[in-house]
C-alpha positions in Angstrom: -65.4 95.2 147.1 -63.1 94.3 150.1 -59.7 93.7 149.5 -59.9 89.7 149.9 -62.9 89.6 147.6 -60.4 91.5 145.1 -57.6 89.4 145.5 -59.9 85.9 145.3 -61.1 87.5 141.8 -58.3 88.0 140.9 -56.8 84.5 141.2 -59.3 83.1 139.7 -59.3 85.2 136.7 -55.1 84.1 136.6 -56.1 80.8 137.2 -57.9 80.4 134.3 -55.3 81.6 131.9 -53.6 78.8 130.1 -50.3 80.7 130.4 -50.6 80.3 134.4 -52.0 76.6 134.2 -49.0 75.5 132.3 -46.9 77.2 134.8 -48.4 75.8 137.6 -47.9 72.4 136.4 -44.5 73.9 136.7 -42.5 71.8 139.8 -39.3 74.0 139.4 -42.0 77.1 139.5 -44.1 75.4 142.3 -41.1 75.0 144.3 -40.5 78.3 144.0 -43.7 79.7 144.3 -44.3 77.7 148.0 -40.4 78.9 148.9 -41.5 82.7 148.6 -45.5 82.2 150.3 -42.9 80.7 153.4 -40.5 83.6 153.3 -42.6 86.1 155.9 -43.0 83.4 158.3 -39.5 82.4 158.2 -38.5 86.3 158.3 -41.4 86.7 161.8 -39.3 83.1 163.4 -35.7 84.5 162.7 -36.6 88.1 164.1 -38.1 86.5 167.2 -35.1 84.8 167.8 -32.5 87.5 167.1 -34.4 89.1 169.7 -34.1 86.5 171.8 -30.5 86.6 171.6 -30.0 90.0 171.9 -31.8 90.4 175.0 -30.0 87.2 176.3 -26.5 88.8 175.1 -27.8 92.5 177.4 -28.8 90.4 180.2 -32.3 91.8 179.6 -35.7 89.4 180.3 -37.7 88.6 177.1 -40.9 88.9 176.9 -42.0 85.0 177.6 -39.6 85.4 180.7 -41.3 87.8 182.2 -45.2 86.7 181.6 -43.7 83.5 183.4 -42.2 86.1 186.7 -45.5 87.8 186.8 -47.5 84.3 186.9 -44.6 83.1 189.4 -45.3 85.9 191.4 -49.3 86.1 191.4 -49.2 82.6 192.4 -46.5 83.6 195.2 -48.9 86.6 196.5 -52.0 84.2 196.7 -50.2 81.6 198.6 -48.8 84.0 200.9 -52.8 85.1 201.3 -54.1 81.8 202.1 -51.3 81.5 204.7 -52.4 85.0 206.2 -55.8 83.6 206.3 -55.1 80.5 208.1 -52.6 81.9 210.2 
């Protein structure tokens, strides 16, 4: 049984307990609950931009920055080739 399959099974099997119905009808708990399922995204968006800062702070390029050189300068290289060819 894959892992998801495991963990569905598992839900449901807690779901059906009335301990963990009368919890979830828990706000206070809820709140919670939805506070910690939002913690790794919040953790991926404040490493991102301590990264950010950090290469800002070096004088280093970020990642985005240079995708956006390298497009900037494929476009400059084909430009420069449809001159040469009409030149």
């Amino acid at each position: 049984m894959a892992l998801k399959d495991r963990l569905v099974t598992e839900g449901m099997k807690l779901a059906a307990n009335p301990n963990v119905a009368k919890l979830m009808q828990d706000e206070r708990f809820m709140r919670l609950f939805m506070t910690a399922m939002s913690v790794p995204g919040r953790v991926s968006s404040f490493t991102a931009e301590q990264k950010e800062t950090f290469a800002k702070a070096m004088g280093l390029a970020t990642v985005e920055e240079v995708r956006d050189l390298k497009r900037t300068v494929a476009s400059l290289e084909r430009e420069l080739a449809r001159l040469r060819r009409e030149g």
